[in-house]
VOSE-741292 format. One record per residue (C-alpha): residue number from 0; residue in one letter; x, y, z. Coordinates in steps of 0.5 Angstrom, whole numbers, always signed. Layout:
# VOSE-741292
    i  aa      u      v      w
  NUM   A      X      Y      Z
...
//
This chain:
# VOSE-741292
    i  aa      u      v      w
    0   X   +387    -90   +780
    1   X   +385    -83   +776
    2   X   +384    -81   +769
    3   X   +391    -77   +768
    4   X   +395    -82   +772
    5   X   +391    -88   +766
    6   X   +392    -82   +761
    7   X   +400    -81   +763
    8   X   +402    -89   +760
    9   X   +400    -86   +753
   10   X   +400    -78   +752
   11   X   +408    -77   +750
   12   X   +408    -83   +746
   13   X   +401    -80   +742
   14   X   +403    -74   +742
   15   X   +410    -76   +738
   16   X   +406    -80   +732
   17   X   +401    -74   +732
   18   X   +407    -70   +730
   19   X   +409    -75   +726
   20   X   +403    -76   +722
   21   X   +402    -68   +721
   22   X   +410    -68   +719
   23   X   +415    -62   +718
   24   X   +413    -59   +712
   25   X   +414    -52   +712
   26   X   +408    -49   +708
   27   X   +404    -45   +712
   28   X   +397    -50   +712
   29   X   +401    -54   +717
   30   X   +402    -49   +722
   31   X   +395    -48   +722
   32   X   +394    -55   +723
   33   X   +399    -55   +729
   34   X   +396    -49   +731
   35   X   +389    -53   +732
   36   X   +392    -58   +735
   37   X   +395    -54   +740
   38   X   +402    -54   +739
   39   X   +403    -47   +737
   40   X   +401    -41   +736
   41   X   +397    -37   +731
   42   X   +404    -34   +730
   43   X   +408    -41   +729
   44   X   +411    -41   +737
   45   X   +412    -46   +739
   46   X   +408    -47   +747
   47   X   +408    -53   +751
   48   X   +402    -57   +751
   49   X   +396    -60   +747
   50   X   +389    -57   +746
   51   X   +383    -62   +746
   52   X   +383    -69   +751
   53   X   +385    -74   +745
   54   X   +380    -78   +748
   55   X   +378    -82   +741
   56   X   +386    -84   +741
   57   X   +387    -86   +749
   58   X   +380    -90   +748
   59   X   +383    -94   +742
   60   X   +390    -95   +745
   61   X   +387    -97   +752
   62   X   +383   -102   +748
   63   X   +389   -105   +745
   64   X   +392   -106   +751
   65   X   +386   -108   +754
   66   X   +385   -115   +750
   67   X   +392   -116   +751
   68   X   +396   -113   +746
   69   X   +402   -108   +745
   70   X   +397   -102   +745
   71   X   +404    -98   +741
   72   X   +403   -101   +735
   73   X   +396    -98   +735
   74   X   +399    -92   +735
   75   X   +398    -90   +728
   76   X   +390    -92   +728
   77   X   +390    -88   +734
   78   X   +394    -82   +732
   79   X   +388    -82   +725
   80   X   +383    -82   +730
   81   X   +384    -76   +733
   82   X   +386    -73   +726
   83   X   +380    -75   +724
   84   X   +376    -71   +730
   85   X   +380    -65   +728
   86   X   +378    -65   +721
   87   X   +371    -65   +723
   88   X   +371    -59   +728
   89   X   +375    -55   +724
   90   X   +370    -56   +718
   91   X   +364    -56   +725
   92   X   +367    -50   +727
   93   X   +366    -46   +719
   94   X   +359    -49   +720
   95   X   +357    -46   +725
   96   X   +361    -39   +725
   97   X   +364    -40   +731
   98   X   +370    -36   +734
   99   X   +373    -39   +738
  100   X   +374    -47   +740
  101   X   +378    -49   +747
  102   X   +379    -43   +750
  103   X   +382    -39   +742
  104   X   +380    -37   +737
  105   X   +378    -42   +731
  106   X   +383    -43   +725
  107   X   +378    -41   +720
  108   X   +377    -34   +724
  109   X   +384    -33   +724
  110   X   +386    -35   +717
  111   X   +379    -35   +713
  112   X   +374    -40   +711
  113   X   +378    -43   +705
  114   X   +384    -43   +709
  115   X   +380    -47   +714
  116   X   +377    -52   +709
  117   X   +384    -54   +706
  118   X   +386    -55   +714
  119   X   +380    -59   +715
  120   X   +382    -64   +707
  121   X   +389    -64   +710
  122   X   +388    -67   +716
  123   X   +383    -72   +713
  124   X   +388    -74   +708
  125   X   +394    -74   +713
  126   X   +389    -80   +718
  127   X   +389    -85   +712
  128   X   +396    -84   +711
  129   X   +397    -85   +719
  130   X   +393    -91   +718
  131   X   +397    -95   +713
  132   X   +403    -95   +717
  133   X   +399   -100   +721
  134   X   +404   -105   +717
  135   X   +410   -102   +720
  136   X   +409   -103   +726
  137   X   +407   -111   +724
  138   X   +400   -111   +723
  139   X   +397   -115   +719
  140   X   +395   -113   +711
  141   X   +388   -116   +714
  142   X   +388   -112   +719
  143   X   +389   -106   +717
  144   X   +384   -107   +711
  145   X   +379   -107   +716
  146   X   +381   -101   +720
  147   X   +382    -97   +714
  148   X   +374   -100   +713
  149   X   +373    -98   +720
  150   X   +375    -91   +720
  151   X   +373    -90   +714
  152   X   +365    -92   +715
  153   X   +365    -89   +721
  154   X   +367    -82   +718
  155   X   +362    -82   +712
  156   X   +357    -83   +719
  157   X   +360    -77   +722
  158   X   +359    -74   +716
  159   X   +352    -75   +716
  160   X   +350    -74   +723
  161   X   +353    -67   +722
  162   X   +349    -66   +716
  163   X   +342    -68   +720
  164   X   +345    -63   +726
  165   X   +346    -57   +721
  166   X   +339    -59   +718
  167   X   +335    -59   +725
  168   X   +337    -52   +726
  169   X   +332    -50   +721
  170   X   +326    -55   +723
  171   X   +322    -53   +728
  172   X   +320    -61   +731
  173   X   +325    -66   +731
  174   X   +324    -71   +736
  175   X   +327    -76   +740
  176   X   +329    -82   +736
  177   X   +331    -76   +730
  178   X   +336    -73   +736
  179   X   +339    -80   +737
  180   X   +340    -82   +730
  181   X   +344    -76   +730
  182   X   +348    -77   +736
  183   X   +350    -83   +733
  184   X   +353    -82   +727
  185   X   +356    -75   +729
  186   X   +359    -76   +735
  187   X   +358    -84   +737
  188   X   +360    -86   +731
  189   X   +368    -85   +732
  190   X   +368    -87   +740
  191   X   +365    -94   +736
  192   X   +370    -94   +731
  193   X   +376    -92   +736
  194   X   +374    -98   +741
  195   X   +373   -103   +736
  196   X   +379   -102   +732
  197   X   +384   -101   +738
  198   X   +381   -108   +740
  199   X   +382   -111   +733
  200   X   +389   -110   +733
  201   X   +390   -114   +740
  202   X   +385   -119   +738
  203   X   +382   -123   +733
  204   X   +376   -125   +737
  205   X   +370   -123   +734
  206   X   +365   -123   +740
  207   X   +370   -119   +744
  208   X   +370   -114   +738
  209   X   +362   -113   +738
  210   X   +362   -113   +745
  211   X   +368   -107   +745
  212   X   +364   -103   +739
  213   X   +357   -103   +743
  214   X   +361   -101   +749
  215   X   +364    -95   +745
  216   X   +357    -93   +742
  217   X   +353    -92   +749
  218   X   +360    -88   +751
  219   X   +360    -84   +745
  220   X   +352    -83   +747
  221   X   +353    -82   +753
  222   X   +359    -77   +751
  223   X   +354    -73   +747
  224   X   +348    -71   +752
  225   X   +353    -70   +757
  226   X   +356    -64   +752
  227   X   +349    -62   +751
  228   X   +348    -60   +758
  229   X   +355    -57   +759
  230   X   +353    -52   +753
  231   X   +348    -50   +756
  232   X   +349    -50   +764
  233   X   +356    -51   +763
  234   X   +361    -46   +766
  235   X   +364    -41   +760
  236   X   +372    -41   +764
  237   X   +370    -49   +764
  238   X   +367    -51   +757
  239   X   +371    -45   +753
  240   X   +365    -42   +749
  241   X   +358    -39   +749
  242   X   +354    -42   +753
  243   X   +347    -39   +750
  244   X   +351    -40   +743
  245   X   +347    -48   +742
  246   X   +340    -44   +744
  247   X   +342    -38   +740
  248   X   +343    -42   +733
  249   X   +337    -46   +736
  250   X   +341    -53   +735
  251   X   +336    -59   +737
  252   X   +341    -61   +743
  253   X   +337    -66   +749
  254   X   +333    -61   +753
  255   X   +331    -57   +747
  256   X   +328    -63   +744
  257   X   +325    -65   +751
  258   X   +322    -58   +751
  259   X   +320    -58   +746
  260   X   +316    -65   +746
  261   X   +313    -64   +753
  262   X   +312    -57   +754
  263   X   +305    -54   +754
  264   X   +300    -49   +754
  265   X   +304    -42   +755
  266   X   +311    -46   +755
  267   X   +310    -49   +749
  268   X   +307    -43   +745
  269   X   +313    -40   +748
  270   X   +317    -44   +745
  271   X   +314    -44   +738
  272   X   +313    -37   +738
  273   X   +322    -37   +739
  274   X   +325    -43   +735
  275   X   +320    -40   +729
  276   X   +324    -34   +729
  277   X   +330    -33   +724
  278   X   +335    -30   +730
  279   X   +334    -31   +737
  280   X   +335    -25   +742
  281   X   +338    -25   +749
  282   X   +331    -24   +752
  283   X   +329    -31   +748
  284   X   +335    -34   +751
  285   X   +333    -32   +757
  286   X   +325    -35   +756
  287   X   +328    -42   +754
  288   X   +333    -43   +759
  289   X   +326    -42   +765
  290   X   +323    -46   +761
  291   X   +327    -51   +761
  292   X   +329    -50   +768
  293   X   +321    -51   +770
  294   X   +320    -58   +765
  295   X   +326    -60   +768
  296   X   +329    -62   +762
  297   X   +338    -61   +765
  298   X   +335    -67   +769
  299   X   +331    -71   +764
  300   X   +339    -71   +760
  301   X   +342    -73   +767
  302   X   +338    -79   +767
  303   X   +339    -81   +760
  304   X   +347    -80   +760
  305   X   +346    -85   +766
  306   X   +343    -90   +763
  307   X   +348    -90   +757
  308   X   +353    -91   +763
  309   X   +350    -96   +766
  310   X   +350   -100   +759
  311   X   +357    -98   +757
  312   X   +358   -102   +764
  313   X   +354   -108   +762
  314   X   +357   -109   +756
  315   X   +365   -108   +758
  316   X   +363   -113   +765
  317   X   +361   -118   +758
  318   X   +368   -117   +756
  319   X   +371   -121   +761
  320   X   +377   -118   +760
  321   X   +381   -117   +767
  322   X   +378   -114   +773
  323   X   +385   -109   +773
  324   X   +382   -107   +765
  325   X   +375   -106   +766
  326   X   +377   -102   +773
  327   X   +381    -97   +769
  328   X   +375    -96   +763
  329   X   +370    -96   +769
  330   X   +374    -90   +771
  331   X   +375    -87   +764
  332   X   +368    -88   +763
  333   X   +365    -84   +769
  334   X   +371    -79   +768
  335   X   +367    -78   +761
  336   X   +360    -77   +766
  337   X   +363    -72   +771
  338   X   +368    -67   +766
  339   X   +366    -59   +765
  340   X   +368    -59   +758
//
């Protein structure tokens, strides 16, 4: 069994709670946000498919299923994740001043900054009324007090790895355990939030809960470094950006800060002379990536983005959900590992 055919049994039922959650609402802010999700053109036509993978929701309602529960009444935690994410890029796309995201232009290079930053609150605040139609769909008030709670730390977690993301830009060293405290809040956090949540509508046993949370931590690890390496080494036509703009905003992604721990000699000067400057030229970039190539830094993140697969399986095998579930979210897994974008 592959990715798609997994992600076939949730995809048109996600993808009508999204548009339910986002509403009819005519005011132009809307559109935006269905332009974003891929629903529309920036001139408010209506075209077929969606934009980004849904993998935070698919996880959730995967999860739900996997415990033994109806994975349909986590729609609406699920459909609050991925709006959540979003709220997040768009915002991440303002900070970083990128012009396009998947392949179009952003939201606020189309309708400007301020625009854009009402679209990100918008979504925001659309995922908490999401979630609270949790009952409706006869989830405990308990329950949804605790994913209200779930979301709502792993989105001030989001929010505090973005802020470390943007401050290493201008450090010149950051370290191993600085990258991965980042990593944790900015991406891991919401894998975490998503496959414990959606086990927590299926479930009330607790160990389960834990062993869930810590499968989506190491996923959401893993996910990250694995984004590094296709910023760098990724295909343009594949990833849909840049793949100098990481190097050129001098963001401390894995291999730059593996360079930058073990480089030495003229490498290291190298490197310090580049990551000291105010702006990057393409002859810098071009230094870097031979530096890098020579330390073999794309490997090192290789093998780190293994070790986060293998205790994702570790923990998914403590589970001791059924063989069938636990084949699927290995598959899932190792789709997330071998993907170009």
């Amino acid at each position: 069994m592959d990715f798609d055919s997994i992600w076939q049994r949730f995809r048109a039922d996600l993808e009508e709670e999204l548009k339910f959650a986002i509403g009819k609402a005519s005011l132009p802010m809307y559109n935006m946000m269905r332009y974003h999700l891929g629903w529309v053109s920036d001139s408010g036509q209506s075209r077929s498919g969606a934009a980004g993978k849904r993998l935070r929701p698919f996880l959730c309602l995967h999860a739900c299923e996997s415990v033994g529960g109806q994975w349909q009444q986590a729609l609406p935690v699920a459909a609050a994740l991925e709006l959540v994410h979003n709220f997040s890029l768009v915002h991440d796309d303002i900070q970083d001043e990128s012009y396009e995201r998947r392949g179009r232009p952003t939201v606020w290079s189309l309708w400007g900054m301020p625009q854009a930053i009402n679209v990100g609150d918008g979504m925001h605040a659309l995922a908490l009324s999401s979630l609270l139609r949790l009952e409706e769909s006869g989830v405990s008030h308990e329950k949804v007090v605790r994913a209200s709670r779930l979301l709502g730390e792993a989105s001030l977690k989001l929010c505090e790895g973005q802020y470390l993301d943007i401050s290493y830009e201008g450090r010149l060293y950051v370290g191993v355990g600085d990258y991965l405290e980042m990593i944790s809040g900015k991406t891991a956090a919401l894998f975490r939030c998503a496959l414990e949540v959606g086990a927590l509508i299926g479930t009330d046993d607790s160990q389960l809960l834990a062993r869930f949370r810590s499968f989506g931590h190491s996923l959401g690890m893993m996910f990250q470094v694995h984004d590094d390496v296709l910023s760098i080494w990724g295909e343009c036509e594949d990833t849909g950006k840049s793949t100098t703009s990481d190097i050129e905003m001098k963001k401390k992604t894995l291999p730059i800060v593996f360079a930058l721990e073990n480089s030495q000699g003229e490498d290291r000067e190298a490197l310090m002379s580049i990551y000291s400057k105010d702006k990057l030229t393409a002859q810098d970039v071009d230094e870097v990536m031979a530096i890098l190539a020579r330390l073999g830094a794309r490997g090192y993140a290789q093998d780190v983005t293994n070790r986060y697969l293998n205790a994702a399986l570790l923990e998914l095998d403590a589970t001791g959900i059924s063989v069938a579930a636990q084949d699927e979210l290995k598959t899932i897994a190792e789709f997330l590992l071998s993907r170009k974008h």
